[in-house]
C-alpha positions in Angstrom: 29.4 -20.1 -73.4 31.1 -21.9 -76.3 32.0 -26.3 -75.6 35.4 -25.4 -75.6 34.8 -22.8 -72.4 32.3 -25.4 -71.1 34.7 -28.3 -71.3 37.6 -26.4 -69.4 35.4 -25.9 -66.3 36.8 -28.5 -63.8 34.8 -30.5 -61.3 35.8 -31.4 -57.5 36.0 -35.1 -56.8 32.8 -37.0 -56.5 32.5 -37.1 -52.8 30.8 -35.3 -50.0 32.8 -31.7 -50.0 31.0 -31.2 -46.0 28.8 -31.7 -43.5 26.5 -29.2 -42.4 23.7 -30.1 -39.7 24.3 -33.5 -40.2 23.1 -32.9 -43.9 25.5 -33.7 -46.8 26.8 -30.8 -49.2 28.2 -31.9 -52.5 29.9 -29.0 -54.7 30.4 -29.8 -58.3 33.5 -27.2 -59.1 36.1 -24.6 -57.7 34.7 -21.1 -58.2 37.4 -20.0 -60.4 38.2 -19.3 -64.5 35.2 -20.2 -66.6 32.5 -21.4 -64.1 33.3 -18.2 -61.9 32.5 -16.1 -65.6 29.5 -18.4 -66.0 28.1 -17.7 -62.3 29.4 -13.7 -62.3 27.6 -13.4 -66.0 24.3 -15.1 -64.9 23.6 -13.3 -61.5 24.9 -10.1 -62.2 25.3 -9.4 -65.9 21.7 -10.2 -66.9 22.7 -13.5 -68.9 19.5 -15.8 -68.0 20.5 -18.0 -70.9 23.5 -19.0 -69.0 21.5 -20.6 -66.6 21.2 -23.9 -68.7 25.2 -24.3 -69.2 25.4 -24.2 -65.0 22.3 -26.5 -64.7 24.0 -29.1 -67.1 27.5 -28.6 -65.0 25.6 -29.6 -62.0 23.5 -32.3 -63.4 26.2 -34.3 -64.8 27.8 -33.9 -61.2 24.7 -34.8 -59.9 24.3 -37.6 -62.1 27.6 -39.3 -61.3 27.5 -39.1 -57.4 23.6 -40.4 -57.6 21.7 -40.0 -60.4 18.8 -40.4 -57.5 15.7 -38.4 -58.9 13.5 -38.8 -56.2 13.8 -35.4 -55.5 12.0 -31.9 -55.1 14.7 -29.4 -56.0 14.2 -26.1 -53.9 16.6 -23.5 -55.4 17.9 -20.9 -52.9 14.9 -18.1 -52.8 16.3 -14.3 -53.2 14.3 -11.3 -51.5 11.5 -10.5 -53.9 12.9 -6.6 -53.9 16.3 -8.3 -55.1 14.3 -10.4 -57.9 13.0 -7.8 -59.3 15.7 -5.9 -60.0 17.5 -8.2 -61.1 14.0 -9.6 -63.2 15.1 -12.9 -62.2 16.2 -15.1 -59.0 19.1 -17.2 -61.1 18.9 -19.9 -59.4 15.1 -20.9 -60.3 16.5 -20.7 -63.5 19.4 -23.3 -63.2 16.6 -25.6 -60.9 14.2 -25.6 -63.7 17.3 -26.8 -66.6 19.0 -28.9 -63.5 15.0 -30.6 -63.5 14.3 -30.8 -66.8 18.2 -32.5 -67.4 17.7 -35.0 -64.4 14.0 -35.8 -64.1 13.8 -34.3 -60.5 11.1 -32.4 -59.5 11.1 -28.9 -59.6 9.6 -26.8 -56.5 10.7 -23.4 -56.5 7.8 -21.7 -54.0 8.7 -24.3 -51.0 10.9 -22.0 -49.4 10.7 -17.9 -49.1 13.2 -15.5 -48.2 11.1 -13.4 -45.9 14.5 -11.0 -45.0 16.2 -8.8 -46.7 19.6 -10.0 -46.4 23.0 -8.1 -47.2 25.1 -9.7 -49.9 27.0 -12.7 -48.5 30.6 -12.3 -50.1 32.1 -9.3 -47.7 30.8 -11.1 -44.9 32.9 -12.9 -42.4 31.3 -16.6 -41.6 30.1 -15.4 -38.4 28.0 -12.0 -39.9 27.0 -14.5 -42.4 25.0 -16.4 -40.3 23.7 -13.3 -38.2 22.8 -11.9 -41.5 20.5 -15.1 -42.8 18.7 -16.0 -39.2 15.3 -16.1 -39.5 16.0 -15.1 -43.6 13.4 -18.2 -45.0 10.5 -19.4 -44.3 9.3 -22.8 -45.2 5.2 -23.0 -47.0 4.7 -26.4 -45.7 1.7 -26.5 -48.1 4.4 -26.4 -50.6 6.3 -29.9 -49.7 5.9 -32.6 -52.8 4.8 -35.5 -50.1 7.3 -38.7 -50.4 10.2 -37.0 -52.1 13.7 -35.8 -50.5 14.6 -32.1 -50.6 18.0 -30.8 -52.4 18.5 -27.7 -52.3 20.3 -26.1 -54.9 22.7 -22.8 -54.9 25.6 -21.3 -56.9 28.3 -20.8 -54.4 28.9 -22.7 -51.0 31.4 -20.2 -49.0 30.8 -21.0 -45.4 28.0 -22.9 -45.7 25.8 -20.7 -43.7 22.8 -20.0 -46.1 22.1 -23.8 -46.6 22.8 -24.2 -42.4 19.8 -21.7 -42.3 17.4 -23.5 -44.8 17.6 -26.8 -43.3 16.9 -25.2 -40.1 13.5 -23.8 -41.4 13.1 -27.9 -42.8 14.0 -29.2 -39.5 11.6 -26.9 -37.3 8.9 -28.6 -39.3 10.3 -32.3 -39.0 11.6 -32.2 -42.4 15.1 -33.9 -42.3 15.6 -36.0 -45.5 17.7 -33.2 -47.4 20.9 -32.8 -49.5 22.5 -30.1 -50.0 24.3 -28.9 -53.8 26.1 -25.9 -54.7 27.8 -25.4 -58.4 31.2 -24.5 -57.1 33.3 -23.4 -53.8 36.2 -21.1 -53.6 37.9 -23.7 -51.3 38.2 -26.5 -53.4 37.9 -28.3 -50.5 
């Protein structure tokens, strides 16, 4: 990822891009030219380095819509058979950078994905959600006591796989959560 590259990626407006379960979800960009290259080259080409370039994306984003860091950042957990093939769940990586560039908390272990899921980008929004229920499961020991969850992902298609986390937050009274995703397809 060279600056030029970097500075060509574009980022949505600075507003709410839905509303899922009551629960705001902000994306940063539409999943297309250089940020689609930067996501495709970090979760499937085995480019871990990339993970910072994605992380700063997101956290000057973040930084411009809040700049709130009283937060524990739970990345989206992968099935452990998918993490180690890949020898890394991407998005702990881009959580870690994200924390280290805003001064958030990081807490990768609050959340588990207990099912082996399907990939989610054949899927139809309706066998998405089928797909994820009952896919996490929340290790209340875990939970950083006095700060607000955002969970962090790299694409927000249908919304489905955050719909299913903060379910899992919710069964255990957990409801002060945010929702981020690097980029869309929607633009929306």
């Amino acid at each position: 990822m060279c600056s030029q590259c970097y500075n060509e990626m574009d980022y949505l407006p600075y507003e709410i891009n839905r509303v899922i379960n009551g629960k705001k979800i902000y994306c940063a960009g539409i999943y297309e030219k250089n940020l689609q290259k930067l996501i495709r080259g970090l979760k499937y080409h085995n480019q871990p380095d990339l993970s910072y370039y994605l992380a700063k994306f997101m956290a000057d984003y973040w930084n411009a819509i809040s700049g709130d860091t009283d937060f524990q950042v739970v990345p989206v957990p992968i099935f452990e058979k998918r993490k180690k093939k890949r020898k890394y769940n991407h998005m702990e990586l881009v959580a870690e950078d994200f924390c280290r560039l805003t001064g958030c908390a990081y807490n990768p272990n609050l959340i588990k994905r207990i099912k082996d899921t399907k990939p989610q980008y054949n899927l139809k929004k309706i066998e998405r959600a089928e797909n994820l229920k009952n896919a996490f499961q929340l290790d209340k020991e875990k939970l950083l006591p006095g700060r607000k969850i955002l969970i962090i992902d790299d694409i927000c298609t249908t919304g489905s796989t955050f719909e299913e986390m903060i379910m899992e937050l919710n069964k255990y009274g957990i409801d002060d959560i945010v929702c981020f995703a690097a980029t869309t397809p929607f633009g929306e």
